[in-house]
N, C-alpha and C positions, 0 to 999 in steps of 0.2 A: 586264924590258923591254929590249930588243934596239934600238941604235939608227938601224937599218938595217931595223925593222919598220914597216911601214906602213900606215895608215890611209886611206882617201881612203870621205869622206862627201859620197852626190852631192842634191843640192836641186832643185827644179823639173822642168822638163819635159824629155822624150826626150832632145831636143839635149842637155841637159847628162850626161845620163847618158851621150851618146856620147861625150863630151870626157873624162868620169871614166875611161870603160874605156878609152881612148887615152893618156890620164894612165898608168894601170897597166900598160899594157902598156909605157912608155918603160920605168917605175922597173922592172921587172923584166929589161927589158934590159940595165940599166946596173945590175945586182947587187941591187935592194931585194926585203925579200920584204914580200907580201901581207897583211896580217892583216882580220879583220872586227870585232874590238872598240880602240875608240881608247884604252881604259886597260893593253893591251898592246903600243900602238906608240910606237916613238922617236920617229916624227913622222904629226902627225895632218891629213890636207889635208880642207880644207872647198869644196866645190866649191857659190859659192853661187848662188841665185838676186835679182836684182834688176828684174825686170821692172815690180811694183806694189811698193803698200806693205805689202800681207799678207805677200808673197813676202819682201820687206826684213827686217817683224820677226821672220819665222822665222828666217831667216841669222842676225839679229844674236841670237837668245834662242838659237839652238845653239851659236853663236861664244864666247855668253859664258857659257852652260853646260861647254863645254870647257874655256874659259881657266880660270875660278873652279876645275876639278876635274883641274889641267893636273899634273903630277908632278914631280918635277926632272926637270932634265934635256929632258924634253919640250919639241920643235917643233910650234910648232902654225901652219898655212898657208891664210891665206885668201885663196882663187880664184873666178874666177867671175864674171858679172855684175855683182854689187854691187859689189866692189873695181874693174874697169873704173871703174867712174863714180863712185865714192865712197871711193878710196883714201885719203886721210886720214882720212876722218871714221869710215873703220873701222878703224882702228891707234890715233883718239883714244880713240872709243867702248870697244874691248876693248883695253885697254892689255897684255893677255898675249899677241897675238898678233907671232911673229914674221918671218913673213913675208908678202909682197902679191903675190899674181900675177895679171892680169888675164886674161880670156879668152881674148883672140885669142894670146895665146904659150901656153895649157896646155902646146904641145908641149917648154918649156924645162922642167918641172918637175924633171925629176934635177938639171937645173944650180943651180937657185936651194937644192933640197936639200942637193947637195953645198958651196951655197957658205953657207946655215946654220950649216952641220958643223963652218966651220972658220971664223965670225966670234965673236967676243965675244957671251956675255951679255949682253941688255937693249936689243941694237940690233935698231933695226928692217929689216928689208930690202923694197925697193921693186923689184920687177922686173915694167916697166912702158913698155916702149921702144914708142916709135912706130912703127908699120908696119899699112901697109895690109893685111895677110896674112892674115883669119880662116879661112881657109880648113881652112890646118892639115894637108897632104901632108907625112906622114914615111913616109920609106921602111921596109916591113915593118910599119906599126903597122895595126891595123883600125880603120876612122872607122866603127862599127856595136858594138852593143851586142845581146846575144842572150838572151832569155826563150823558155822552155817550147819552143814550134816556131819563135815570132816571131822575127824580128831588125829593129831599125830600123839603118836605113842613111843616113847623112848625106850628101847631092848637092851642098851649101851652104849659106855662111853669112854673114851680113850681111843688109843689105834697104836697097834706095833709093827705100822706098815712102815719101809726104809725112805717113802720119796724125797729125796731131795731136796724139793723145792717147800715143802710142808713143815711148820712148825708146830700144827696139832697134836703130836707126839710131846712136845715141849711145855705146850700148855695143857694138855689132857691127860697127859700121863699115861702106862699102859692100859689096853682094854679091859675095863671090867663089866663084863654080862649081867643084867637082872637074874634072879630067878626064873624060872619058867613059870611056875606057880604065881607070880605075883603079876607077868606082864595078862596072865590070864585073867586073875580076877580084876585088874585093871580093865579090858577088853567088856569083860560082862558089866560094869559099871555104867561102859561106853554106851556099851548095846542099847543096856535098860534106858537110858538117858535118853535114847530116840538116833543116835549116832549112825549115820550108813556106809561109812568109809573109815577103815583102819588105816591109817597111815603107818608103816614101821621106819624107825629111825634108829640114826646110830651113824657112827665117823666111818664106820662099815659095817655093814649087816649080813656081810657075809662071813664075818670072822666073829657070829656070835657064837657064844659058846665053848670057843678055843678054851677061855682060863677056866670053865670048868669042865675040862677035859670030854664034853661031849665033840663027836665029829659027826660032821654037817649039822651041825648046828640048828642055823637057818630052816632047812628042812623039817627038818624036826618038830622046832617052834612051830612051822605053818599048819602040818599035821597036826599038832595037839590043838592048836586056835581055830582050826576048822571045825573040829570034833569037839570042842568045847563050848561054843561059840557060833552055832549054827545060823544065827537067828544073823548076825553082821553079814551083809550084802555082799559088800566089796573089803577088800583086804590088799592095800598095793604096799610093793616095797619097792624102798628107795636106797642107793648108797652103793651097791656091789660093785664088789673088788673084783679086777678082771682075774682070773686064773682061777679062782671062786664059785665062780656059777657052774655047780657040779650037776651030772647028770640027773641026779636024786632030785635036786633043786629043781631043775627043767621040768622032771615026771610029774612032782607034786603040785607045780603051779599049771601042768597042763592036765592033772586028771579032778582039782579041788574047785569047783564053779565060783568060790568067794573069791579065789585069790587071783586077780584081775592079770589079764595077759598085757601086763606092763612094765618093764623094766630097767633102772635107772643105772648105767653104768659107767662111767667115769674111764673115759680111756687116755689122755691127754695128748697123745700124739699119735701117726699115724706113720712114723718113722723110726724104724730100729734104733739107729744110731741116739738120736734124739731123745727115742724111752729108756736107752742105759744111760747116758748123761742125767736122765731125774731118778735113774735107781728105782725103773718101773717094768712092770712085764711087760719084756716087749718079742714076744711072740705072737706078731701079726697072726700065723696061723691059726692060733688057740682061738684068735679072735673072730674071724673069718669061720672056724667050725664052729664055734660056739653058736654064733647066730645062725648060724646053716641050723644046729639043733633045736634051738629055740624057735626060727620060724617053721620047722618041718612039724615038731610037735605043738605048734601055738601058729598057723598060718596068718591070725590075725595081731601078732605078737606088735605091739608098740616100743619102740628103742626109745629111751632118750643118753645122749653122752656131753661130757664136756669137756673142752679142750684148752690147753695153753698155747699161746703164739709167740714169739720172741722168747724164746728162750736162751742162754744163754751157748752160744755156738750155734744156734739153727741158721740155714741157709738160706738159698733163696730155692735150692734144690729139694731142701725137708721139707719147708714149706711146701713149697707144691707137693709133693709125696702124702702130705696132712690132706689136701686139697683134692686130692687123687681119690686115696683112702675113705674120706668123706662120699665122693661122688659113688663111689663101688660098696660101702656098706647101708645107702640110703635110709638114714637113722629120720625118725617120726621128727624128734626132735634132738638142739644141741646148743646148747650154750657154749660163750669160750671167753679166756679172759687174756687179756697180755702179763707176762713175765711179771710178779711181784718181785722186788731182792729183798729175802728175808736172812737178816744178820741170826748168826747160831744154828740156823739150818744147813747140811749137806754141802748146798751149790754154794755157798757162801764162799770159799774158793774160786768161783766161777765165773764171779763178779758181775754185775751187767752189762756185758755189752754191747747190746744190741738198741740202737738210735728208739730214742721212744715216736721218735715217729715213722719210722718201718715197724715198730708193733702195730701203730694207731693204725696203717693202713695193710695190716696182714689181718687184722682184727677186722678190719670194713670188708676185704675181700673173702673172709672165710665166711661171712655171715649172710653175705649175700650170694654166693655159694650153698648154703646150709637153706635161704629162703627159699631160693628152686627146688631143690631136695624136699623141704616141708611143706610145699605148694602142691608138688605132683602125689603126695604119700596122701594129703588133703583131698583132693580133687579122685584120688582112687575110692573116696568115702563116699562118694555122692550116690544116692540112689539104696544106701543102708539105711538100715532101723536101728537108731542107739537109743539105748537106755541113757538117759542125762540127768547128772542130781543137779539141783537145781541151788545156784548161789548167791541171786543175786535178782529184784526183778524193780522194773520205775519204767514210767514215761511208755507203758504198752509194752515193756518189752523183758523177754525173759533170759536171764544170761545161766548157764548152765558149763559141767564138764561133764565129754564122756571117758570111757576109762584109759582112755587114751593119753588125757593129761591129768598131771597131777596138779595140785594145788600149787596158785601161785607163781609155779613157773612155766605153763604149758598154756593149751590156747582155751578158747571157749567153743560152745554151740550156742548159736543166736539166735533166736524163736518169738515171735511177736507173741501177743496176750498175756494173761497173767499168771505166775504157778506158785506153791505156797515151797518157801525157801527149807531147804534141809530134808525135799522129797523128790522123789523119780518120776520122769514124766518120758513116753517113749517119744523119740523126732526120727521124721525120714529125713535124709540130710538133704538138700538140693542147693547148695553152694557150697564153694572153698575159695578158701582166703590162705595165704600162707601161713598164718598161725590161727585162725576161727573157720568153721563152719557156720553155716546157716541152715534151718531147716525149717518143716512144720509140723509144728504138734499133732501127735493121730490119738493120745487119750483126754 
């Protein structure tokens, strides 16, 4: 064990995987090397997530699977989310860990390493300074993370959105936007690198730009990465905020060929009453024209949304209204999750109380509700030509997405023979699955 080898284990969603490989890239600037098993590193970083409570007990059952299996000598570093907003109570909780770094500094990591390095046994360190900054611009580092073809690319981070039920305000602090200049030459990095899908990221991507006083933001960005950046295929965006997706936005993703008629929107209920109880837009209409817009200028337009269940006061009447809503906005795809109770948030007031097991089974009914939904939008696919990058291939058999899903959380195209991963292969589809296609290769 090398105490200059390093571990970094990333938790949750894209965004943190971007901040882990921004992490790696410092420590290897500053002399660390890389390892991928934590029982051969000097120091182990845990980069966690804290957004719910599922997300909380994973951080803390890895945290303290690590410390419990920790060696001499070994540092072990908990970052991330959860530390943001639970620094004590994660140093009480895992008494082996010995250092704290919050989110919005990941960029200090060598320093709080090097200063591990050289403090006594047994103390804990806290590195945790106030600043508005999540942003995260280090010169030379890449804010983008890269799989198979994909690369997501971080635009932003924080949110000064009011919901209720969200604590990412709390841990992220408010929004602050990259540069335009820098997520571009980031992009051309991408490109050069062989990269065929841009991913765009952010707690919302539709409020990029607000703090530096540009409006429509988003827009804008796609316009100059189009034109900049010609040679990148595909360009999807992910994260929009409903009341958000402006006409401008519509025009430029239905007149720009890179930027993929796909779009990820987060609505969380389908009930008035409901969306003011989480201090969310809830003007069903906006929602209902919006996609009226969207599929008029993008007929082949792909939805995906996600919803909450159990919320605190939902009915049995909202519910079905969610149920309803679903059935009449027929979205590609939808995730949902049940009621998290997040203490210092909004609803916290609001308490939970709604049986968690009327969530578990509002949660079972919405999903299989939502399979019909993504079985019939599937099965309308049959008899197309998609374009599929290709992610993944063994055993004869090739796994792909077309632009319809996004990484990760969307479905696949399934194609027998062999294709070389991180390229485009055209399939005519002739199956559907509720969340895959099948096809066969015509190049």
């Amino acid at each position: 064990m090398n105490k200059n080898d390093i571990c970094i284990i990333s938790l949750g969603c894209a965004k943190n995987i971007v901040d882990s490989e921004s992490m790696g890239q410092v420590l290897q600037r500053d002399g660390y090397r890389l390892v991928a098993e934590p029982k051969k590193a000097g120091v182990v970083v845990v980069n966690t997530c804290g957004f719910i409570g599922d997300a909380r007990d994973e951080s803390y059952t890895i945290l303290g699977e690590l410390a419990a299996g920790k060696r001499k000598n070994q540092l072990i570093i908990a970052a991330g989310c959860l530390t943001q907003r639970y620094r004590e109570e994660v140093a009480s909780r895992i008494p082996g860990i010995n250092g704290i770094l919050g989110t919005r500094r990941w960029m200090d990591i060598a320093q709080v390493v090097r200063a591990l390095q050289r403090q006594k046994p047994g103390e804990t360190l806290y590195h945790l300074p106030e600043t508005p900054d999540s942003g995260g611009e280090v010169e030379g580092v890449l804010r983008a993370t890269r799989q198979a073809g994909s690369a997501y690319i971080k635009i932003a981070d924080g949110c000064r959105r009011p919901c209720a039920f969200c604590a990412i305000p709390l841990i992220k602090g408010k929004p602050v936007s990259r540069p335009t200049d820098s997520i571009i030459h980031e992009a051309r990095i991408l490109q050069e690198s062989g990269v065929k899908e841009l991913v765009l990221i952010a707690q919302d991507t539709t409020d990029y730009g607000s703090d530096l006083g540009i409006a429509d933001g988003l827009a804008k960005l796609l316009e100059q990465l189009t034109s900049e950046v010609p040679d990148m295929p595909w360009i999807r965006v992910m994260y929009a905020y409903p009341g958000y997706v402006t006409d401008r936005l519509i025009e430029v993703m239905a007149t720009r060929p890179q930027i993929l008629h796909y779009l990820d929107i987060p609505l969380q209920h389908g009930h008035p009453d409901t969306l003011k109880r989480m201090k969310r837009p809830h003007n069903l209409g906006w929602v209902r024209n919006t996609l009226t817009k969207m599929r008029t200028a993008m007929p082949d337009m792909s939805i995906r949304s996600t919803f909450i269940v159990g919320y605190p006061g939902e009915t049995d009447a909202e519910f079905q209204a969610l149920l309803d809503f679903m059935e009449e906005l027929k979205l590609d795809h939808a995730g949902a999750f049940p009621f998290s109770f997040e203490p210092g948030t909004a609803s916290e007031s609001l308490g939970d109380p709604v049986p968690l097991e009327v969530k578990k089974a509002r949660l079972e009914q919405l999903m299989l509700t939502q399979e019909q939904i993504s079985l019939g939008c599937n099965q309308a696919q049959v008899g197309r030509t998609l374009d599929v990058l290709v992610e993944g291939v063994g055993d004869g058999i090739t796994l792909g997405r077309s632009y319809r899903d996004a990484p990760e959380i969307d479905g696949l195209v399934i194609t027998a023979g062999d294709a070389e991963v991180g390229q485009f292969i055209k399939v005519k589809v002739n199956g559907a699955m509720a969340h895959d296609l099948t096809g066969t290769r015509l190049d």
